[in-house]
KOLRORO-790478 format. One record per residue (C-alpha): y negated, x negated, z negated; residue number from 1. Coordinates in Angstrom, 1 decimal. Example, Ala and Ser with C-alpha at 12.3 -4.5 7.8 and 13.67 -1.06 7.14 Angstrom:
BEGIN
4.5; -12.3; -7.8; 1
1.1; -13.7; -7.1; 2
//
This chain:
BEGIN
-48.5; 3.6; 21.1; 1
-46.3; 2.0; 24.3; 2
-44.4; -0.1; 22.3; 3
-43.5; 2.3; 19.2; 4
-42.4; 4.7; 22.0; 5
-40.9; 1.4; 23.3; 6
-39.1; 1.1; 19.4; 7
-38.3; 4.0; 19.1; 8
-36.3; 4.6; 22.1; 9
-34.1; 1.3; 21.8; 10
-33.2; 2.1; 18.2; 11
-32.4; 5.3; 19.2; 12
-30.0; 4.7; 22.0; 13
-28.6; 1.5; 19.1; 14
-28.3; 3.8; 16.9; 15
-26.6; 6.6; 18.8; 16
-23.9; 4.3; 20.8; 17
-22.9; 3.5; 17.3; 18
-22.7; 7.0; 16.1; 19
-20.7; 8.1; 19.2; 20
-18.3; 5.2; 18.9; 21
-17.7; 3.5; 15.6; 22
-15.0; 2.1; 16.3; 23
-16.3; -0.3; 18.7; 24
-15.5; -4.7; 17.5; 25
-13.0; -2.6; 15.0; 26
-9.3; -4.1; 14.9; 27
-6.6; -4.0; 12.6; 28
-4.0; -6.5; 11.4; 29
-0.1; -5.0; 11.8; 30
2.4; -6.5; 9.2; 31
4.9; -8.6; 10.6; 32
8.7; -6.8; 10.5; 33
11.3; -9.6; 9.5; 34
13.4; -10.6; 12.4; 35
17.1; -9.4; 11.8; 36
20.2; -12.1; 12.8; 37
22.2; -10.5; 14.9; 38
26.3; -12.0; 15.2; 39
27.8; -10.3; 17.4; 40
26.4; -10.0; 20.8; 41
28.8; -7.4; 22.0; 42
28.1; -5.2; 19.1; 43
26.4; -2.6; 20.9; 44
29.1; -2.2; 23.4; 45
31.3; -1.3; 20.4; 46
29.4; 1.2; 19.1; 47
28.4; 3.1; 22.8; 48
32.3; 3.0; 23.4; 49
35.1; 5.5; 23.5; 50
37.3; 3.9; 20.5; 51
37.3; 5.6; 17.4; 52
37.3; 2.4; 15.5; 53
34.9; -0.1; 14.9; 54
35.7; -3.5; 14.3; 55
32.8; -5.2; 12.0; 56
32.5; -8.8; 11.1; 57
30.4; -9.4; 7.9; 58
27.2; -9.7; 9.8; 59
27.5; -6.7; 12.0; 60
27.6; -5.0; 8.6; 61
24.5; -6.5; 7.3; 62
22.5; -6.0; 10.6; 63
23.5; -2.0; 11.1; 64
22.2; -1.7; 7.7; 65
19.1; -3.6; 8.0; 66
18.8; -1.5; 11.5; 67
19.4; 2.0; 10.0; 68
19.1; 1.7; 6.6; 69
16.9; 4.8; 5.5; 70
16.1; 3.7; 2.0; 71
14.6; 0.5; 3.9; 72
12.5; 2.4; 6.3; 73
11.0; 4.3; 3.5; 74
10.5; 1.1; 1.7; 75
8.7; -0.5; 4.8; 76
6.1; 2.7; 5.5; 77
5.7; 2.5; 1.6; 78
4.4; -1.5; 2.3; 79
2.2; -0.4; 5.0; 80
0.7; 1.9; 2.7; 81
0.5; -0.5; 0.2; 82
-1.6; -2.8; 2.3; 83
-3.8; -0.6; 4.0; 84
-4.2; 0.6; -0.2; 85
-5.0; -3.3; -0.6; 86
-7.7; -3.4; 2.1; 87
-9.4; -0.5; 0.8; 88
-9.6; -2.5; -1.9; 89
-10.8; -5.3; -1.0; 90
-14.0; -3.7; 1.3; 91
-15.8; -2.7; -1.9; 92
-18.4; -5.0; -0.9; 93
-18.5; -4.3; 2.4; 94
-21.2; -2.8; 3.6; 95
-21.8; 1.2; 4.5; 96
-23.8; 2.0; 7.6; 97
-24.1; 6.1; 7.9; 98
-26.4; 7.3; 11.3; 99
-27.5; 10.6; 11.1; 100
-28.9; 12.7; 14.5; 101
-30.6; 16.0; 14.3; 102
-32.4; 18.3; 16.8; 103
-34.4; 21.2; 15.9; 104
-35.9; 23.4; 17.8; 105
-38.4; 26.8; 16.4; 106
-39.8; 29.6; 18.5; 107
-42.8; 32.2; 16.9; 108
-43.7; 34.7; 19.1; 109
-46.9; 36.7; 17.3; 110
-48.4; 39.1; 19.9; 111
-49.9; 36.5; 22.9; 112
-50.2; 34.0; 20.7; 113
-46.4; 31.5; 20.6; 114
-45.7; 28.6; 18.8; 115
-43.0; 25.9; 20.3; 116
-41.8; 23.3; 17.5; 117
-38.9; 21.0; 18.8; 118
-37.8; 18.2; 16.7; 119
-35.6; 15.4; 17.3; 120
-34.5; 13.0; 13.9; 121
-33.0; 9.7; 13.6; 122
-32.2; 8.3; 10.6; 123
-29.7; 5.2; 9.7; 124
-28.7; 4.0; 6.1; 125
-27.3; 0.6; 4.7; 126
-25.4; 0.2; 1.2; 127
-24.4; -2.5; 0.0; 128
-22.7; -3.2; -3.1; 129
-22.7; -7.2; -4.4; 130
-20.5; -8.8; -6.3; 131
-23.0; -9.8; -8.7; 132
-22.6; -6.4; -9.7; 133
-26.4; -5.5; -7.6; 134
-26.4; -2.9; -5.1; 135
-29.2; -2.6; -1.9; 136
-29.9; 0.5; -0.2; 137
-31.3; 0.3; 3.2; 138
-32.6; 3.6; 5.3; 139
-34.6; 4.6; 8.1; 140
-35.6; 7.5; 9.4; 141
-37.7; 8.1; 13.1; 142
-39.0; 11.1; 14.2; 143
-40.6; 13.0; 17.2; 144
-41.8; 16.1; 16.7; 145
-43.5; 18.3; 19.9; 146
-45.7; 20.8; 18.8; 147
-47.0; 23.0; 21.8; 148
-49.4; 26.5; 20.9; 149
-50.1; 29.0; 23.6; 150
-52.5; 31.7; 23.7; 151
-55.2; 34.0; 25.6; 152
-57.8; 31.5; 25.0; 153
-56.0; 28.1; 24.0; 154
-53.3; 25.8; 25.0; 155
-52.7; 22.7; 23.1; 156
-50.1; 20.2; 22.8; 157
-49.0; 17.6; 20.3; 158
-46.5; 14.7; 20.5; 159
-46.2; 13.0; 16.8; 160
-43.9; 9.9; 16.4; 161
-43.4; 8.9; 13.0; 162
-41.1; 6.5; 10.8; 163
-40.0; 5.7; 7.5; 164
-38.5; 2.6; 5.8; 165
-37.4; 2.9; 2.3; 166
-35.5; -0.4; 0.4; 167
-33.9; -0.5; -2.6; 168
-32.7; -3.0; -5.0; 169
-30.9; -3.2; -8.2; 170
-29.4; -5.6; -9.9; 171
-27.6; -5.9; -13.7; 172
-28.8; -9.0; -15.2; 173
-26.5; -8.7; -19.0; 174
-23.5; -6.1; -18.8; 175
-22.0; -6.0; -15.3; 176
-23.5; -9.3; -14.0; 177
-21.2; -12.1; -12.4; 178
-19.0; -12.1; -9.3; 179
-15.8; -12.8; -11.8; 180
-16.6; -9.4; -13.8; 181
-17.2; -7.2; -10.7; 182
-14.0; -8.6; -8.5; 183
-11.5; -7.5; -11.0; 184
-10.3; -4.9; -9.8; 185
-10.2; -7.0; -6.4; 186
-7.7; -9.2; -8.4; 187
-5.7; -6.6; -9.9; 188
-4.8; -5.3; -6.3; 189
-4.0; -8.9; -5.3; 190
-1.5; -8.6; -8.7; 191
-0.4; -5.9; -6.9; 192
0.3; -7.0; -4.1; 193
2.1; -9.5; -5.2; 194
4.4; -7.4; -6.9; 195
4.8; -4.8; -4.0; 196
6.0; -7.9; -1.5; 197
8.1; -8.6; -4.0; 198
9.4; -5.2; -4.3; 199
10.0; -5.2; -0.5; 200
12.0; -8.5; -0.3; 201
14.2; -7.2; -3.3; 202
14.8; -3.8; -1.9; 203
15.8; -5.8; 1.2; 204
17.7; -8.0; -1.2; 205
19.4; -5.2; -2.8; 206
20.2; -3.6; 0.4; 207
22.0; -6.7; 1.9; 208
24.2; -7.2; -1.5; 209
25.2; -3.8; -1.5; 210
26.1; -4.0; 2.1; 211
27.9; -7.1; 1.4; 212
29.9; -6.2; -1.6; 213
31.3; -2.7; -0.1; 214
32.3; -4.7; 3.3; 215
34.3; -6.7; 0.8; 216
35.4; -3.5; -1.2; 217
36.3; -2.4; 2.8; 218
38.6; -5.6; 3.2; 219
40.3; -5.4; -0.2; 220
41.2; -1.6; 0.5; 221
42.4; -2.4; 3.6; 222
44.9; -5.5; 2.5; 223
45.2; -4.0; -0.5; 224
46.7; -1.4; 2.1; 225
48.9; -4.0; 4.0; 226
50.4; -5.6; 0.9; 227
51.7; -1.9; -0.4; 228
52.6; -1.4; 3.4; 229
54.6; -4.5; 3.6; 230
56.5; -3.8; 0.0; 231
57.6; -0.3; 1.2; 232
59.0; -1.7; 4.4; 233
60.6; -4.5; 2.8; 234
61.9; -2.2; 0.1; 235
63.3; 0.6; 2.9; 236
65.2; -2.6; 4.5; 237
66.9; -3.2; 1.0; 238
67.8; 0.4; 0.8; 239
69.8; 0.4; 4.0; 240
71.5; -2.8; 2.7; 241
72.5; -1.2; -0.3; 242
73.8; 1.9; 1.7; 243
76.0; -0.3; 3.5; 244
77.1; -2.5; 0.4; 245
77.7; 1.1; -1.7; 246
79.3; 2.4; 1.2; 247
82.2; -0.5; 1.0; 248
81.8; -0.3; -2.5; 249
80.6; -3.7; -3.2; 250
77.6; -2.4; -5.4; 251
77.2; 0.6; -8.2; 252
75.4; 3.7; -7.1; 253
72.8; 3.3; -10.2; 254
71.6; 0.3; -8.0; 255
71.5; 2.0; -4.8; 256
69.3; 5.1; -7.1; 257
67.1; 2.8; -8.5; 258
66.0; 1.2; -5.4; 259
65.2; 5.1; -4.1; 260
63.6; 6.3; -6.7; 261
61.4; 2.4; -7.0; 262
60.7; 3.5; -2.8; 263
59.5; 7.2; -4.0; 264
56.7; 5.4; -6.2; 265
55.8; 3.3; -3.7; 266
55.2; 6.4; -1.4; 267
52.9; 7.3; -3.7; 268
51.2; 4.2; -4.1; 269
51.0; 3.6; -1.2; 270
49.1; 7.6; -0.5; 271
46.6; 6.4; -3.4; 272
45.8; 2.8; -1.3; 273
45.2; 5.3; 1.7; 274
42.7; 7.5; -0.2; 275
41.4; 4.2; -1.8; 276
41.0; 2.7; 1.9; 277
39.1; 6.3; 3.3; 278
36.6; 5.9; 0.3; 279
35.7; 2.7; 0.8; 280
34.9; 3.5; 4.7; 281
32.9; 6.3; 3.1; 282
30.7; 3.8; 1.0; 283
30.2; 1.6; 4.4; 284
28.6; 4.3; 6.4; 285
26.7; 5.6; 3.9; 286
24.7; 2.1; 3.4; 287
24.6; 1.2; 7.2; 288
23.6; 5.2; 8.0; 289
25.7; 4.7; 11.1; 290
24.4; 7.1; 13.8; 291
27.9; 7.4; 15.4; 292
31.4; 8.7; 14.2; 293
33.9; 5.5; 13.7; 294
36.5; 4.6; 11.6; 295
34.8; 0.9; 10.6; 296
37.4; -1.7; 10.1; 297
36.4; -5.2; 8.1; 298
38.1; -7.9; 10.7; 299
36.4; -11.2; 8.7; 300
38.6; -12.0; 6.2; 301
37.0; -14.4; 3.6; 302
38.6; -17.8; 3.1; 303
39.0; -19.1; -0.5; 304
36.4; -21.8; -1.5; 305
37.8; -24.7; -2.1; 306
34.6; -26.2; -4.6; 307
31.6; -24.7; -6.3; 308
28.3; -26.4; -5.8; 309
25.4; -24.7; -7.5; 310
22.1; -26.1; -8.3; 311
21.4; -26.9; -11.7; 312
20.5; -24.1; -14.4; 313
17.1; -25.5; -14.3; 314
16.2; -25.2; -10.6; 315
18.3; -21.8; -10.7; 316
15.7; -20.7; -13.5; 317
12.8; -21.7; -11.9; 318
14.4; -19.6; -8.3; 319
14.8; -16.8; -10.6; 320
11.5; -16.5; -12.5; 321
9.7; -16.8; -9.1; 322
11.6; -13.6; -7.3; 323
12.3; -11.4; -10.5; 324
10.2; -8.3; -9.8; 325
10.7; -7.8; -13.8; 326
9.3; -11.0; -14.7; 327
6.3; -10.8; -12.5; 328
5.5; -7.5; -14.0; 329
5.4; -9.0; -17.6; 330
3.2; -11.9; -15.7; 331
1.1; -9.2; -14.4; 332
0.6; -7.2; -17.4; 333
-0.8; -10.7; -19.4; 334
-3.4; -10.9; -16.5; 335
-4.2; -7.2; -16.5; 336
-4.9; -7.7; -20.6; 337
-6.7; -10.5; -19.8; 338
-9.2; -8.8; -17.8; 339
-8.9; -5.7; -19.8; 340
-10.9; -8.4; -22.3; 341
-13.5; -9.2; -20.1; 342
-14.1; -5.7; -19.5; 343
-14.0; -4.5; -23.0; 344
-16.6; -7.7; -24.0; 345
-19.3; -6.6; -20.9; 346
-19.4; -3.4; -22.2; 347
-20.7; -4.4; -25.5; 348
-23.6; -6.4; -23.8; 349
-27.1; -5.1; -23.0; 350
-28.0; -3.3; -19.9; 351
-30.8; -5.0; -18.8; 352
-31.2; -3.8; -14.5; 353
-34.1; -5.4; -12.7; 354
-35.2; -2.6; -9.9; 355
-37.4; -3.4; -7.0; 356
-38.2; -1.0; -4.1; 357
-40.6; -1.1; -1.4; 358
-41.8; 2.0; 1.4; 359
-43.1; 1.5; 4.8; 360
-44.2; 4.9; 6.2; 361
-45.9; 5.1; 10.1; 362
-47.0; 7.6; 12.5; 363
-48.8; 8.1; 15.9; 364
-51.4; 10.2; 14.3; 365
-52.4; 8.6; 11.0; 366
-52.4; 4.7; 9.6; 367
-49.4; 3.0; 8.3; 368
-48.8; 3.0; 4.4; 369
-47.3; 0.2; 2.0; 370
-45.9; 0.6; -1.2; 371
-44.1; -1.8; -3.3; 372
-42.6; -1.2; -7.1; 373
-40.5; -3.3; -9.1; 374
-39.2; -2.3; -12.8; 375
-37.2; -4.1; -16.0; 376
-35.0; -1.3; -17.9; 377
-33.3; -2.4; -21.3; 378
-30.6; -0.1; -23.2; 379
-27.8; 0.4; -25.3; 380
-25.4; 3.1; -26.5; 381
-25.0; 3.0; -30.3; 382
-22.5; 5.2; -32.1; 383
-19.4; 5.5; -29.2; 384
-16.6; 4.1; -31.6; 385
-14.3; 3.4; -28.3; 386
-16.8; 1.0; -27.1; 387
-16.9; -0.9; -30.1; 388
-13.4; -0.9; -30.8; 389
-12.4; -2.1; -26.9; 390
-12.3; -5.5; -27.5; 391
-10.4; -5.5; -30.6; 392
-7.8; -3.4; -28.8; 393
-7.8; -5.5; -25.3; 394
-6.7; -8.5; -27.8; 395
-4.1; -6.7; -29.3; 396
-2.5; -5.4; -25.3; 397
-2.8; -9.6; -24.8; 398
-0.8; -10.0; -27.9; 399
2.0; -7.2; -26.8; 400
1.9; -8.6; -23.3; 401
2.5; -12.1; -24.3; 402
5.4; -11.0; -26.3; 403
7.0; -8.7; -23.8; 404
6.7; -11.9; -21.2; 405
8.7; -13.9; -24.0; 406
11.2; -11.5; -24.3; 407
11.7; -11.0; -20.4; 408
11.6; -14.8; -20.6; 409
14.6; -15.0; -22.5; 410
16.1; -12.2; -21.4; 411
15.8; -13.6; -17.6; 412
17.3; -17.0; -19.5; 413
20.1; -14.7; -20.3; 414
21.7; -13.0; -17.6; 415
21.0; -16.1; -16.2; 416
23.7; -17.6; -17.9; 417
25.8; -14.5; -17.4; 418
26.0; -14.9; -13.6; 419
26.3; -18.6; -13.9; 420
29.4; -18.3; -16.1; 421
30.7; -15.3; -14.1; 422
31.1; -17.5; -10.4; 423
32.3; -20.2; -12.9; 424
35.1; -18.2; -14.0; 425
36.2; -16.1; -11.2; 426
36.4; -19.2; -9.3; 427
38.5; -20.6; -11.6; 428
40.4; -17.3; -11.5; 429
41.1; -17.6; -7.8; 430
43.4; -21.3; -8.1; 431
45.1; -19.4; -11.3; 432
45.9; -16.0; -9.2; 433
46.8; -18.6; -6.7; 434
49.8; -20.0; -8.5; 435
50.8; -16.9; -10.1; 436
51.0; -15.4; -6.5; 437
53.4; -18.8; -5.4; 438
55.3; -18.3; -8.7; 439
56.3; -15.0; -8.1; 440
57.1; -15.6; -4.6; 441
60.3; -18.0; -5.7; 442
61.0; -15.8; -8.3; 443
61.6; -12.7; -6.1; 444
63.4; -15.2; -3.4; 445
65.4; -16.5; -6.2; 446
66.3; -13.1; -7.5; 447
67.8; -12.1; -4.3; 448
69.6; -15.3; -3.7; 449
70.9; -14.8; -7.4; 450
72.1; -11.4; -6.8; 451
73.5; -12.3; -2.9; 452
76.0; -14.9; -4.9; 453
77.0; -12.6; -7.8; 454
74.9; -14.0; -10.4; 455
74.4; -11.8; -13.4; 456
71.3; -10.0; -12.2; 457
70.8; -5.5; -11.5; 458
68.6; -4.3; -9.2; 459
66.4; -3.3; -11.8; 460
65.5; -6.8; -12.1; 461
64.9; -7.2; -8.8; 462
62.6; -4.2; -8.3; 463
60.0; -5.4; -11.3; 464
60.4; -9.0; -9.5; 465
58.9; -7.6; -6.3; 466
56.3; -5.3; -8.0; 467
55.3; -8.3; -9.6; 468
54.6; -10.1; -6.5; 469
52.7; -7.2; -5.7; 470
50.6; -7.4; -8.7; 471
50.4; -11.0; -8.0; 472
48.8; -10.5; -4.0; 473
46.3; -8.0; -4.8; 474
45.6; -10.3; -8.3; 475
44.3; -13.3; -5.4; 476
42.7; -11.2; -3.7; 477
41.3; -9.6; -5.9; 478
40.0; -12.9; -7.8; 479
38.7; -14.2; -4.2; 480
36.7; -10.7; -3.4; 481
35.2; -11.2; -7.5; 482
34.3; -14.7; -7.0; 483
32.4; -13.7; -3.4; 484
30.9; -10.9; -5.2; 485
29.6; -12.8; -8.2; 486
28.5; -15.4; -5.9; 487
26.4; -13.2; -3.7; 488
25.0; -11.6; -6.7; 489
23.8; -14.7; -8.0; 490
22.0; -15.3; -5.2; 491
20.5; -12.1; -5.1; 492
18.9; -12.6; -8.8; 493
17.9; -16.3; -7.4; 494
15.9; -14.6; -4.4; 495
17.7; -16.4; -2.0; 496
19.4; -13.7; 0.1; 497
16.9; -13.2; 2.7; 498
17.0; -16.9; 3.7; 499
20.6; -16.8; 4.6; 500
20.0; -13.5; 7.0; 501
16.4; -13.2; 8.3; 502
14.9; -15.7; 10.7; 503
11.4; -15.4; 8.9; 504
//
């Protein structure tokens, strides 16, 4: 009797510490945050300061956005769902424990005669799910019930202490056996997973090439600005020089008109380059979600490059079919049909389940009980048409998913080839603006110094000469900014954006 007190007592204190505080040996695995490259070290100073401007460099740009970016920090609290969805998961076969405490207490009162019942439970179970598809239930129950009866002529008392053991066994031995049929869904959210990093380190992706392609769109307003700038100075110079040479009449007045009425254009080109310019801040802020109100100003300037080295198409390929999220879905999808055939061909097996059990029951007051049972069930559904046409329709989803994964083959083969040719051209675009720009350079010089010696050349001439050159600046520039572009959204589409600006 001491030591089943002595029993009881230390599984119930076990028992309740664990009740009262589960979460004791619990810990939990945060996901690492990439670390961001940061340029400029004075970059805060900027943005606490009094200036309305803020002067970015390239990287400044990129690191506000990957800083404030709210489309990010959705897309990171979506990954931490995603993983704690993954872990959920992947503790299917981790075992339940459930403790359950009760205390009851009853009071009769009949005339002289009372009746005191108190009760005190504890009970524990254990389920455990295998991945041979078994699953073992494990629970205990204690119990000490006081009994105490008071009357005129009697007093008694009774202390009972009693337990219960109960274990439970069953395991499929045809359909749902085997660790490979009963992980599936295990290895369908490790699919997804891979997918949903993926997703994360594209969104990134995405959100660095958008950055970095309306910084550029930032710099091309803004010289796009200072070439139109520069013209209209240059062209309200000329104008007093034709006052002065109409004025001794050494020059017609249609000349001296047509250089004011090429000036009034240029006022309003040079109104639509200012709107252009304020749109273009616009489409800054609103990637990089700056906190603070500044007039940003691109101050990096890119330099034209001078070769193109790409890797082959081949290693490009391979970059591209490992970091396409599209592509790794059609992957996905073949595996998911693959299982979907396992799955389709268990259910078309027997259900043949070997059960075992066994009972201990024990109390203060009586003798202690055994009792032992095993069992061998066999069945089978006849007649449910969807079961018998599952795996005939799991082959056919393997058949569409192999073709969709050839056709985003090729298609990834594709616009593989697109991009490829696009940095191709646009760089050979930037050495042909290049020359255009010098040609029509001498041309307008040559124009003037034609016209300064009394060659046979109007003003006219002269005007479309310099809005040529115009043409021909914001043509490099243009060509320069299109190349950068195409190049950085090559490497987007290789997957190889996050190496250049995230130290892990």
């Amino acid at each position: 009797m001491n030591m089943k007190h002595l029993l009881f007592k230390t599984s119930s204190l076990s028992l309740l510490l664990i009740f009262l505080f589960p979460s004791l040996g619990k810990c939990q695995n945060l996901p690492n945050q990439p670390i961001l490259i940061q340029s400029n070290p004075d970059l805060q100073l900027l943005l606490n300061n009094s200036s309305q401007e803020l002067p970015l460099k390239l990287a400044d740009a990129v690191y506000l956005a990957l800083q404030n970016n709210r489309d990010l920090k959705i897309a990171y609290l979506q990954r931490i769902l995603d993983q704690k969805q993954l872990a959920e998961t992947a503790s299917q076969f981790n075992p339940t424990f459930t403790p359950q405490l009760s205390l009851n207490m009853n009071n009769n009162q009949n005339g002289s005669n009372s009746n005191n019942n108190i009760t005190a439970d504890l009970s524990a179970s254990l389920n455990w799910k295998i991945p041979t598809g078994g699953n073992l239930t494990l629970t205990w129950q204690g119990q000490n019930q006081l009994l105490r009866n008071n009357s005129l002529d009697i007093s008694s008392e009774s202390n009972t202490l009693s337990q219960n053991l109960n274990f439970n066994f069953s395991q499929p031995l045809l359909r749902g056996f085997g660790t490979g049929l009963n992980t599936l869904s295990i290895q369908r959210a490790r699919l997804t997973e891979n997918a949903n990093v993926l997703n994360l380190k594209n969104t990134i992706s995405q959100t660095i090439t958008n950055t970095i392609v309306s910084y550029r769109s930032l710099l091309l307003a803004q010289e796009r600005l200072k070439i139109e700038q520069l013209s209209f100075a240059n062209a309200k110079k000329d104008l007093a020089r034709l006052q002065a040479l109409f004025e001794f009449g050494r020059i017609p007045k249609n000349d001296l008109v047509e250089r004011q009425a090429d000036i009034a254009q240029q006022e309003v080109n040079l109104l639509n380059t200012q709107t252009n310019l304020e749109q273009a801040i616009s489409d800054l802020v609103k990637i990089i979600d700056l906190p603070i109100n500044k007039k940003l100003v691109a101050v990096e300037k890119p330099q034209p490059p001078t070769s193109l080295n790409l890797p082959t198409f081949a290693e490009m390929l391979e970059l591209a079919k490992a970091n396409n999220s599209g592509y790794l879905a059609a992957i996905n999808a073949v595996e998911n049909a693959k299982f979907g055939i396992t799955e389709a061909k268990n259910q078309q097996q027997l259900d043949l389940r070997l059960n075992f059990g066994y009972g201990f029951n024990s109390a203060s007051n009586t003798q202690d009980t055994n009792n032992l049972s095993s069992s061998l069930t066999l069945s089978r559904e006849f007649g449910n048409l969807s079961q018998d046409n599952a795996v005939a329709k799991s082959e056919i989803n393997l058949q569409s998913a192999n073709y969709t994964l050839a056709k985003t083959q090729d298609n990834l083969n594709e616009e593989l080839k697109t991009r490829n040719r696009n940095v191709n051209d646009t760089f050979t675009q930037i050495n042909l603006a290049q020359e255009a720009r010098k040609l029509a350079e001498a041309r307008v010089i040559n124009a003037k110094e034609r016209m300064r010696l009394g060659s046979n050349i109007s003003m006219t001439d002269i005007i479309n000469f310099e809005k040529s050159l115009v043409d021909a600046q914001n043509q490099e520039l243009n060509a320069i900014i299109n190349h950068l572009n195409s190049m950085t959204q090559l490497e987007q589409f290789l997957g190889i954006t996050l190496n250049q600006w995230l130290k892990n």
